[in-house]
N, C-alpha and C positions, 0 to 999 in steps of 0.2 A: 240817867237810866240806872236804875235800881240791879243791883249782882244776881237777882231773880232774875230780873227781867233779861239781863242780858242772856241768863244759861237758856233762859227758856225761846229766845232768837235763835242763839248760837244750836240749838238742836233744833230748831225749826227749819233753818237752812239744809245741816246734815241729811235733815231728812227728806227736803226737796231734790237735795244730789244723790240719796241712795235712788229713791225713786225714779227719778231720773236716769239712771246707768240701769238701772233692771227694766225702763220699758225697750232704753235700746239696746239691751242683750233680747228681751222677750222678740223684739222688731226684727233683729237681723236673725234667731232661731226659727221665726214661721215666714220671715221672706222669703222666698224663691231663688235660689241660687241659680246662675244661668252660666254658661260656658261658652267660650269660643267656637267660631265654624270649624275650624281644623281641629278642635278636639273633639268636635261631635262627627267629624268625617272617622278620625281614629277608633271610635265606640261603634260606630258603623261596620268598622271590618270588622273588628275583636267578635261584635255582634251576628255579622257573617259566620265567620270560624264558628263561633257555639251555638249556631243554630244545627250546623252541618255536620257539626259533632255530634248534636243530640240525635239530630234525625238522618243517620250517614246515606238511609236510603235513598235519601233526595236529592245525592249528590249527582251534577249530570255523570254520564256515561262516555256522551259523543263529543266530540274537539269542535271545540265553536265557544261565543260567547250566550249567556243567559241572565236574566234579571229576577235578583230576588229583593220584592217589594218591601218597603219597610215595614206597611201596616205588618207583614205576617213576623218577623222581629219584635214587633209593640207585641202582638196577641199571643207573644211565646213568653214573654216578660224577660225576653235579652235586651232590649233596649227601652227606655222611657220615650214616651210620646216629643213629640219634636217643640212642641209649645211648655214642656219642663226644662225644655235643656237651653232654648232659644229664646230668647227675648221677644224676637218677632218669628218663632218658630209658628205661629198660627196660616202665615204668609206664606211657609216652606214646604220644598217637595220633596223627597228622597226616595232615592233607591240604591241597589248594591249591585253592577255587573259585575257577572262569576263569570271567569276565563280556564277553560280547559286547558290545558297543554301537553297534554302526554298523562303524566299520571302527578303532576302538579296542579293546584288551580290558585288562580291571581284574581283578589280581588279589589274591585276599583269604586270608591265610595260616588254617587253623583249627588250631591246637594243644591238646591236651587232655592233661593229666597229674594229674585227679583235681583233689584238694581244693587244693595245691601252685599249679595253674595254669591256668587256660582261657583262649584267646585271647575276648575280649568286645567286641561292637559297642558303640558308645553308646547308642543304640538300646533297648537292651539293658536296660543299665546305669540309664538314667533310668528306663525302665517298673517293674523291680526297685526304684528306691529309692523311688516315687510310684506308689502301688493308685490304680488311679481312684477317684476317689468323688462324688456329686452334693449335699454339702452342704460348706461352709467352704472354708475354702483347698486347693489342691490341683490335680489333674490331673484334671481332668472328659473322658467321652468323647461325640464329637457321633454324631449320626446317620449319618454316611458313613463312620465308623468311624475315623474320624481323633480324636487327643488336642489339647487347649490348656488350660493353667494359669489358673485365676481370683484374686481374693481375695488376701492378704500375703504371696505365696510366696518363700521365701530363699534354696531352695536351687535355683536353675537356671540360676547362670552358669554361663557357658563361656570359655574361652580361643581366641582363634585371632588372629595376625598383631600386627606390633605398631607402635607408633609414637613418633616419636622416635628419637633416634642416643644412644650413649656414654650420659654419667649420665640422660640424661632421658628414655632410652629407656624406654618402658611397654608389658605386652601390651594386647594389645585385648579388653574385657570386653563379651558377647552374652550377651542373657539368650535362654531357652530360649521362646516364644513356645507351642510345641507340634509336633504332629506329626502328619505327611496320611498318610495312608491307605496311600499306599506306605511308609511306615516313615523319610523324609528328617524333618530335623528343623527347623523354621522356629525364625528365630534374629532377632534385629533388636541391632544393634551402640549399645554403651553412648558410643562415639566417636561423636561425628561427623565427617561427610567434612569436611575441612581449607577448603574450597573452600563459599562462598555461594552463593546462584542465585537467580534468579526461575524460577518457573512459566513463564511467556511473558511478551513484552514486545514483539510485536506491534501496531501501530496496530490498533484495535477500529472498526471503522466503525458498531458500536452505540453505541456511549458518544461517539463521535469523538476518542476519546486513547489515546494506548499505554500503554495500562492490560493488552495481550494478552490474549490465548483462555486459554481453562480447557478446552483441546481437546488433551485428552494426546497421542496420538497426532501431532500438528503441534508439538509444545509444546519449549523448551528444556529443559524438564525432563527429558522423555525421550531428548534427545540427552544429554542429564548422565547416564543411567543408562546407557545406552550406550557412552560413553566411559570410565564405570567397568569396565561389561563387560569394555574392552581395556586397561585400565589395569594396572598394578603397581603402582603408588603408594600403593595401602590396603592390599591384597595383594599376595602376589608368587605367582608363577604356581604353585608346590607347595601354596603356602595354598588359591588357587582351585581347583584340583585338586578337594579334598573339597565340593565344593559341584558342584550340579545344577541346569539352566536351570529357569525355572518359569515357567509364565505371570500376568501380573499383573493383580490385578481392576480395573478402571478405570472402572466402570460409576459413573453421576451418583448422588450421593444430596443428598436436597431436607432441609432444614434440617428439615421437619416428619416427616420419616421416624422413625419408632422399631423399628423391623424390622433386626437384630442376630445375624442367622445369616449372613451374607454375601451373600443372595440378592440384595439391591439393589446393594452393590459388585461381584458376582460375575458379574450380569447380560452384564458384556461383560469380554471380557480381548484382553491385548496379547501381542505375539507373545515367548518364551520369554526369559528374562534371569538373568542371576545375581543381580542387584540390583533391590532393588525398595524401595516404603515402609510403614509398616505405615497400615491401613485405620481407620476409623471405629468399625466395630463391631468390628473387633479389640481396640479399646482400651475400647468400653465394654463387650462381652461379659466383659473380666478385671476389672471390677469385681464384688463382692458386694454393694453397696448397690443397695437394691430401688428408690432414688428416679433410679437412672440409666438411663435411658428414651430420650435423645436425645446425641448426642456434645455438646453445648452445655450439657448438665446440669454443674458444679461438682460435683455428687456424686460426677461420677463418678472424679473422684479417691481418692475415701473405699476404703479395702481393695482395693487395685488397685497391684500389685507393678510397673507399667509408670507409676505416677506415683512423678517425681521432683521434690521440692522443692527440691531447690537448680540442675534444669534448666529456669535463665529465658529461655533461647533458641527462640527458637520455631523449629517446623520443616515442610515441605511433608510432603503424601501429593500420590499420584499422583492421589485422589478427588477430582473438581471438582462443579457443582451444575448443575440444571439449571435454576436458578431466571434465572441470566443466562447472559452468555457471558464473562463476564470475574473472575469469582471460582473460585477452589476451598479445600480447609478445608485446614487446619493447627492444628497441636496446640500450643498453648503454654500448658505447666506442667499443668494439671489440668483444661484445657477445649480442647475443636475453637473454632476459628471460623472465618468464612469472609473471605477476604482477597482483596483484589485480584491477579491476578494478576503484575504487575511488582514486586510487594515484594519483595524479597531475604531471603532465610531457609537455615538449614541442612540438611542433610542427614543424618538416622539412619538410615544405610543397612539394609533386612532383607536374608534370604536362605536358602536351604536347605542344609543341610548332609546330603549322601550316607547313605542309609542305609546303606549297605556301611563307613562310618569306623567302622574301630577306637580305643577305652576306653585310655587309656592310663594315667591316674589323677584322683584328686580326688572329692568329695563333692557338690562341685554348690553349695559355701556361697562366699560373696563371699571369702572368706578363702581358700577351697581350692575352687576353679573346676573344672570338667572339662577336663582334658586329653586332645585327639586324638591318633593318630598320625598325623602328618607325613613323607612319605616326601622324601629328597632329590630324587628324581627322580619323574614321574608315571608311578604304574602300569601302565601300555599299553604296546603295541607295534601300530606301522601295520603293515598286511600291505604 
């Protein structure tokens, strides 16, 4: 082959690869770009927000939930039609419920495109993976129509907030306690808060020593759960987001009680928090051994997924006794007992988690935890 011939190949090729890189730059600039489900859930709210910005008068008025449709979103040009942002968005349905709450509102994206994808509560998600049932392990339902887990259960962690920095940074493992009546999910945290406490450490003028009250309401404890209330430091305020005040049972229970539906903790409650501790018969209603009768029974460790053997720490509940003025119980390892109130003990913080949080993955097993969705910012807008 002639030195012609070859220049005139060698720029024949060049010019089949320039052409070629310019149809597949022209190819991927007029293709379609399409998105994931959870970032089109995310454009959903954002969407939401700047509709209700624009038009503030539309916002409801009355406390309750409402549905704002997507098409009027498409026809305001806050959001692109669901077949530009979806692959199979032709197949998909959407809308936006707006949640009132006082002078906040929350909103909850619902996407549905079949078998492919359904936007899912947790809620949800745990009733589907756990049938109630009133015998062995499992998800039992009480009589107020609320759920709680008894017996060796495995699969009801959850993920939320974390702790530690860089390498030693760890999430935070809650196991699923159950769920009240309004569909919030009671949670009680595998961490303990970082921080010791006594109960009270008040001079007692019964005993005559500052042995302190087992009088929650006056008590350092309750300024400890109050201070969590406002704290970041276990949460940060997008984590607290998905959680809901609650009110906390603090009623007395006497060493001889064996009554375990809550009615004797239940008896009196404190005024709404995010934080609270878990109770007495909490912890022996989720045992299945029939000889656990009193929180002081060692049984009731036995088939009870809220006993841990390697947690030798002992920790407060909010329940005190009415037996004196200066004890309340605590749970250390696989028995209540009742303590003086100026001991110093830790913290397993509980708490509710929003019925309205959306499933975002996970099985529910220690290995693969439920994962929420976590919004950057909190869903509301003040009027």
């Amino acid at each position: 082959m002639s030195k012609k011939s070859m220049i005139i190949a060698g720029c024949s090729i060049i010019g089949v690869l320039v052409l070629l890189i310019l149809f597949v730059w022209l190819l991927s600039v007029f293709k379609k770009s399409y998105t994931t489900y959870e970032k089109v859930e995310e454009k959903m709210v954002e969407a939401a927000k700047n509709y209700y910005k624009t038009y503030p008068e539309l916002l409801p008025v009355e406390e309750g939930k409402y549905t704002l449709q997507y098409s009027a979103l498409v026809e305001g040009k806050f959001i692109k039609p669901l077949n530009e942002l979806l692959k199979d968005g032709d197949h998909c349905t959407a809308e936006v419920n707006v949640y009132k709450n006082g002078e906040s509102y929350d909103y909850i994206p619902k996407l549905n495109c079949g078998q492919s994808y359904s936007t899912l509560e947790l809620v949800e998600r745990i009733l589907s993976d756990n049938p109630v049932t009133d015998t062995g392990s499992g998800l039992y339902l009480a009589d107020d129509g609320s759920y709680y887990f008894r017996g060796k259960v495995t699969n009801n962690y959850l993920t939320l907030g974390k702790t530690g920095s860089g390498n030693t940074e760890k999430k935070i493992l809650w196991r699923i306690l159950g769920i009240d009546e309004n569909g919030n999910i009671h949670v009680r945290s595998e961490t303990a808060f970082s921080s010791r406490t006594v109960y009270d450490n008040r001079y007692n003028v019964d005993v005559h020593k500052t042995y302190g009250y087992n009088d929650y309401e006056g008590s350092i404890l309750k300024d400890f759960l109050v201070k969590m209330n406002n704290s970041t430091s276990f949460l940060t305020k997008n984590e607290k987001a998905k959680l809901v005040p609650h009110q906390i049972c603090i009623g007395r229970r006497s060493s001889k009680d064996n009554v375990n539906d809550g009615s004797i903790e239940c008896a009196e409650k404190s005024e709404p928090l995010l934080f609270g501790t878990i109770t007495p018969y909490e912890y022996v209603r989720a045992s299945l051994d029939e000889n656990c009768v009193r929180p002081v029974n060692r049984s009731c460790g036995n088939f009870n997924y809220l006993y841990n053997s390697n947690n030798v720490a002992s920790e407060w509940t909010v329940t005190s006794t009415p037996e004196n003025t200066n004890q309340a119980w605590a749970l250390n390892g696989a028995v209540f007992e009742l303590l003086r109130a100026n001991t110093s003990r830790k913290i397993f913080p509980t708490a509710y988690i929003s019925a309205r949080t959306l499933y975002k993955s996970g099985t529910g097993k220690k290995s693969d935890p439920y994962v929420i969705v976590v919004t950057k910012k909190k869903s509301s807008i003040e009027k």
